[in-house]
VONU-700459 format. One record per residue: residue in one letter; x, z, y of N, C-alpha, C in turn; chain; residue number from 1. Coordinates in steps of 0.001 Angstrom, whole numbers, plus 524288, in hexadecimal, padded with zeros to 5 digits. Layout:
N
   res   neast     nup   nnorth   caeast    caup   canorth   ceast     cup   cnorth   chain     n
     A       X       Z        Y        X       Z         Y       X       Z        Y       A   NUM
...
REM end
This chain:
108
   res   neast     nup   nnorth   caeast    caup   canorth   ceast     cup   cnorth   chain     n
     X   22C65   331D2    F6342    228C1   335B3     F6158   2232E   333C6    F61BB       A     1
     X   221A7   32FC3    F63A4    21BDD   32FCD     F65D5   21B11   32A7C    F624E       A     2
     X   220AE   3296E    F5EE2    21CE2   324E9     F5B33   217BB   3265D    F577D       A     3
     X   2171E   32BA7    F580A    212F0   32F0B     F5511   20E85   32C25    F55F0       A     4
     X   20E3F   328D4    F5B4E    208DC   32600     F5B44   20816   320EC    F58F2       A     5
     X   20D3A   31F40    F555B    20B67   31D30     F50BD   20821   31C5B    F4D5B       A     6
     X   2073D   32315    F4D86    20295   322C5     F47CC   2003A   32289    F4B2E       A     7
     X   1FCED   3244E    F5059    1F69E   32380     F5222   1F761   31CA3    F5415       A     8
     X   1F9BA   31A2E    F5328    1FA0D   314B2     F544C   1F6E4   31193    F4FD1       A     9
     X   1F633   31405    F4B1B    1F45E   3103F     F4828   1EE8A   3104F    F498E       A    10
     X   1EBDB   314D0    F4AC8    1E576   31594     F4BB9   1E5E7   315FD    F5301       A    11
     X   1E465   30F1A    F534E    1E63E   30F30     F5997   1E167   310B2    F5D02       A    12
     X   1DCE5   31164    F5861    1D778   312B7     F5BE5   1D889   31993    F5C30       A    13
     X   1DB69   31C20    F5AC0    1DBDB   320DE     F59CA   1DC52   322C5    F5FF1       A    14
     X   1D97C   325CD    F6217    1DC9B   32851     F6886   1E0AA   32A6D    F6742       A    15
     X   1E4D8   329F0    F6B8F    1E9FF   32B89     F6B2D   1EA25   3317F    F6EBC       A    16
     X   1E5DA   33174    F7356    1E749   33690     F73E0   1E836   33C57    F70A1       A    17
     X   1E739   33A8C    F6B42    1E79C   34137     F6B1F   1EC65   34099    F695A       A    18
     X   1EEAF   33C13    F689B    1F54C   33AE2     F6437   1F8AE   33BF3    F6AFB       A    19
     X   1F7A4   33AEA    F6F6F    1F93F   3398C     F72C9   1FA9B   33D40    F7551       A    20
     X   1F685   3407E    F760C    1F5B1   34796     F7733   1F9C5   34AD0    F7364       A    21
     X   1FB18   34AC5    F6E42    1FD82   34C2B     F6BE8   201ED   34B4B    F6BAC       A    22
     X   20382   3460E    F6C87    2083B   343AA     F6BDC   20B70   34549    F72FF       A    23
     X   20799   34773    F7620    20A9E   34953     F7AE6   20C95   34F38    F7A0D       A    24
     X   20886   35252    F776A    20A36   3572B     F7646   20D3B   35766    F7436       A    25
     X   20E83   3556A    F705D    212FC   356B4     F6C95   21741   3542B    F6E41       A    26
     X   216D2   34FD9    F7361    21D9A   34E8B     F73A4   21C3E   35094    F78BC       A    27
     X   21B20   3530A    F7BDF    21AC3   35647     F8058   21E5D   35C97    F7EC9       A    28
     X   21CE9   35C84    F7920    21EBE   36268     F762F   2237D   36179    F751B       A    29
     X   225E4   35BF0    F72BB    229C8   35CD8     F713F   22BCF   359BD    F750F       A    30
     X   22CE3   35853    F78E1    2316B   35813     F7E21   230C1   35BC2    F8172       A    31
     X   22D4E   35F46    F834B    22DE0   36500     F84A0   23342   3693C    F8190       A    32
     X   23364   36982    F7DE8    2374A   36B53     F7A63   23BE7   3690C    F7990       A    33
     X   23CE2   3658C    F793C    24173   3635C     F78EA   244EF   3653D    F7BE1       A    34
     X   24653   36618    F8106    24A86   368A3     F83FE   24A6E   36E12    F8186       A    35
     X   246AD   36F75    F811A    245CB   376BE     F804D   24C1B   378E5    F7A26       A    36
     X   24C6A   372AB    F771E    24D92   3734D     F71E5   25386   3776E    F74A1       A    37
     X   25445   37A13    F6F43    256B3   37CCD     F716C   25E9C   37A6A    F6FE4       A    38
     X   2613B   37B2D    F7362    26739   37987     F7118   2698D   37A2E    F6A64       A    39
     X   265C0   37F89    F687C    267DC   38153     F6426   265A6   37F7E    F5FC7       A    40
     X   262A4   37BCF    F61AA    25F6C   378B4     F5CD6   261C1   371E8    F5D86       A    41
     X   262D0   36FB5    F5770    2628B   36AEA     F5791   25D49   3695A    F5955       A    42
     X   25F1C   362E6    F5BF5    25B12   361D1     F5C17   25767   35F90    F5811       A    43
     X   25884   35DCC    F53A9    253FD   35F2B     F4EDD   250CF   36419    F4D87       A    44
     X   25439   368CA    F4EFE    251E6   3700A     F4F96   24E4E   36DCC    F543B       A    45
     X   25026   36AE8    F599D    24B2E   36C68     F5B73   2485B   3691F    F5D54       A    46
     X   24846   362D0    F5B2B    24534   36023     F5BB4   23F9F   362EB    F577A       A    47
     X   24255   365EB    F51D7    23D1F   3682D     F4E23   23B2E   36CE3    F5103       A    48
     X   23D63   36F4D    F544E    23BA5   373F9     F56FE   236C3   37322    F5A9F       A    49
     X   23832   36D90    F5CFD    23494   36E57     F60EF   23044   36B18    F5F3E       A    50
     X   23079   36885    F58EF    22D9E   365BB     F553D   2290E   36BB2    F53D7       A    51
     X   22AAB   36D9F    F5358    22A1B   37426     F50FC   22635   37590    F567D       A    52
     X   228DA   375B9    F5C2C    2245B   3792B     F6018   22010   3753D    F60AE       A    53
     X   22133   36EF7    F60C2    21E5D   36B33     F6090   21996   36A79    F5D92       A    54
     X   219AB   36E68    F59CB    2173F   36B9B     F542B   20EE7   36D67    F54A1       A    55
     X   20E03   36E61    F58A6    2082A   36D97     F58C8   206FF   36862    F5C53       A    56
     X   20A63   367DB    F5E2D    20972   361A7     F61AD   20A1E   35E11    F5D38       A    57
     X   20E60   35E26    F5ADE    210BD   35C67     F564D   20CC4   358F1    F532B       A    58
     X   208A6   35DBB    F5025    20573   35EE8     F4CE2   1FFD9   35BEF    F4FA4       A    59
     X   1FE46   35D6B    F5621    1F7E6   359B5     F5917   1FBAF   3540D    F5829       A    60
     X   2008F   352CE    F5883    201D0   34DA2     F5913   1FF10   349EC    F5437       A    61
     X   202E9   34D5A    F50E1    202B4   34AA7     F4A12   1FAA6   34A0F    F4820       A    62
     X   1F831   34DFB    F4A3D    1F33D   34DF2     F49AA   1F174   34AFC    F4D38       A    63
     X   1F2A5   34998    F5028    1F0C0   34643     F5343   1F22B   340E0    F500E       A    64
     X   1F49F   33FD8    F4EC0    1F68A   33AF5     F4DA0   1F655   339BE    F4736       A    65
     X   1F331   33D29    F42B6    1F371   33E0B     F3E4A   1EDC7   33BD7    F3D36       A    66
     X   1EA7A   33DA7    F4313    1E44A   33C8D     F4306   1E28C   336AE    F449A       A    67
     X   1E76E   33280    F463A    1E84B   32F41     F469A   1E737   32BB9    F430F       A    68
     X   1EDDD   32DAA    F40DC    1EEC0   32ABF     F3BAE   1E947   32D4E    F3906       A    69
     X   1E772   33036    F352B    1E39F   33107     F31C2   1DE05   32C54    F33C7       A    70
     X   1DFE6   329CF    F392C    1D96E   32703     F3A46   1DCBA   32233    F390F       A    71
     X   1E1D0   3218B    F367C    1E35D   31B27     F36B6   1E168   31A44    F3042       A    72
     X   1E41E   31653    F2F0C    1E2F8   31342     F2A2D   1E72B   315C9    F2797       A    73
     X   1E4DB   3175A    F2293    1E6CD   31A01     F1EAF   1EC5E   3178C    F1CF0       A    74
     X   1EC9D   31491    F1D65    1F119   30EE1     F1DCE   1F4D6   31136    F1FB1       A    75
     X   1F330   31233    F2541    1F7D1   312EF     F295F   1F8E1   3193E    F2A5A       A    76
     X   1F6FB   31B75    F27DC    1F745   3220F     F2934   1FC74   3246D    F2912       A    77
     X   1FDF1   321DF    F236C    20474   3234B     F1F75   2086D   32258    F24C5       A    78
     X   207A4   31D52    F2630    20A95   31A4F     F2A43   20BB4   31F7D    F30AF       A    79
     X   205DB   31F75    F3194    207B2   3233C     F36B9   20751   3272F    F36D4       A    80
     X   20949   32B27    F3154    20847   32F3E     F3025   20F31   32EB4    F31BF       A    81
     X   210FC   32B08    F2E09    2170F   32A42     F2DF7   21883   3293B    F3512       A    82
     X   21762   32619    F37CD    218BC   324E7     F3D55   21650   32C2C    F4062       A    83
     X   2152E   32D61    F3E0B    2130C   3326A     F413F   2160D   3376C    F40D8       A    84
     X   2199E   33610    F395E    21EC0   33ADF     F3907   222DC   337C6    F3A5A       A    85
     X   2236D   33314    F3B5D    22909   331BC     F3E5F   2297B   3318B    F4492       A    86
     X   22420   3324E    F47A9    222F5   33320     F4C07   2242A   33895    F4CA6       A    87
     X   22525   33B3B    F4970    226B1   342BB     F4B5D   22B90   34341    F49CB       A    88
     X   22D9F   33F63    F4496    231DB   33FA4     F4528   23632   33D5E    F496A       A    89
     X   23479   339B1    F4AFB    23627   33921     F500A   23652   33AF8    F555F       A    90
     X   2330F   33E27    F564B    23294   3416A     F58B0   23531   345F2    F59D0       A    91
     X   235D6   34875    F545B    23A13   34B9B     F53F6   23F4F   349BE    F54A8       A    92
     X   240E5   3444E    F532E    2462D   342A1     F55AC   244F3   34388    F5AE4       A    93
     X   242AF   3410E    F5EB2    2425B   33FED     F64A0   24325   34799    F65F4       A    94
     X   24127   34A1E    F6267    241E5   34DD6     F6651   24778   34F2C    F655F       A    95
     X   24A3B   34E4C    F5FAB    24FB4   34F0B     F5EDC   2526D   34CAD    F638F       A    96
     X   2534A   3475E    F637D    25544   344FC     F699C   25421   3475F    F6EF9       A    97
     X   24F0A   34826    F6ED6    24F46   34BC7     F73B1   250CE   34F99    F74E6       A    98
     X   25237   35318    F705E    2554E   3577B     F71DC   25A77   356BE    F7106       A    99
     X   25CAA   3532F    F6ECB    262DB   34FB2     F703B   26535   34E3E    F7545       A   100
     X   25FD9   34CAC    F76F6    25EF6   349AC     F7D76   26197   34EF0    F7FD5       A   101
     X   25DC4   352F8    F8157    25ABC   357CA     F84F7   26178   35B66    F82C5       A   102
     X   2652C   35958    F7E8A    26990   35C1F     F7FE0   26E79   35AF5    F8107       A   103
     X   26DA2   35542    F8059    270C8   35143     F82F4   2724B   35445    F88C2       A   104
     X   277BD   35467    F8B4B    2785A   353F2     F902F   275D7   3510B    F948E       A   105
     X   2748E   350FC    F984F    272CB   34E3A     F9B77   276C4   34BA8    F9EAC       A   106
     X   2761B   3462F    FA018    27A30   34274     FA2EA   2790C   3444A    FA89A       A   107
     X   27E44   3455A    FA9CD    27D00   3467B     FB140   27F2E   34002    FB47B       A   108
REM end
């Protein structure tokens, strides 16, 4: 999930705290939730669910990291616009697995 700092990689003079600050909130939000998912939901229902309570962290992340890219070279924008929607799409897998994990039995 955190290849998202892909795109602020191309503008390396860029400060990372505010991508950094953001990028804790929003995966602070979504591994808080993950156990919470409920049995009666796949976990695709609730890896998007908690995509769904997530989605103002979601949203400072992507702005955080949009104000990035817009200071790179017009060149490279297309590029980590693309590394920035396969960084959430991945994300949303990891949380699919994690709630695979969290119902997995536990080994005694």
């Amino acid at each position: 999930m955190f290849s998202l700092f892909l795109a602020a990689a191309l503008v390396q003079s860029a400060p990372a705290n505010p991508i950094q600050a953001a990028a804790q909130a929003f995966g602070g939000c979504l591994q808080g939730k993950v156990a919470s998912v409920p049995a009666s939901l796949t976990p695709e229902a609730g890896a998007d669910d908690i995509m769904k309570q997530c989605e103002a962290q979601r949203a400072s992340l992507e702005q955080a990291i949009e104000g990035v890219i817009a200071s790179a070279p017009p060149e490279t924008q297309a590029m980590a616009r693309e590394q920035l929607k396969a960084g959430m799409a991945q994300g949303r897998q990891g949380l699919i697995d994690g709630i695979k994990a969290s119902r997995e039995p536990k080994a005694k």
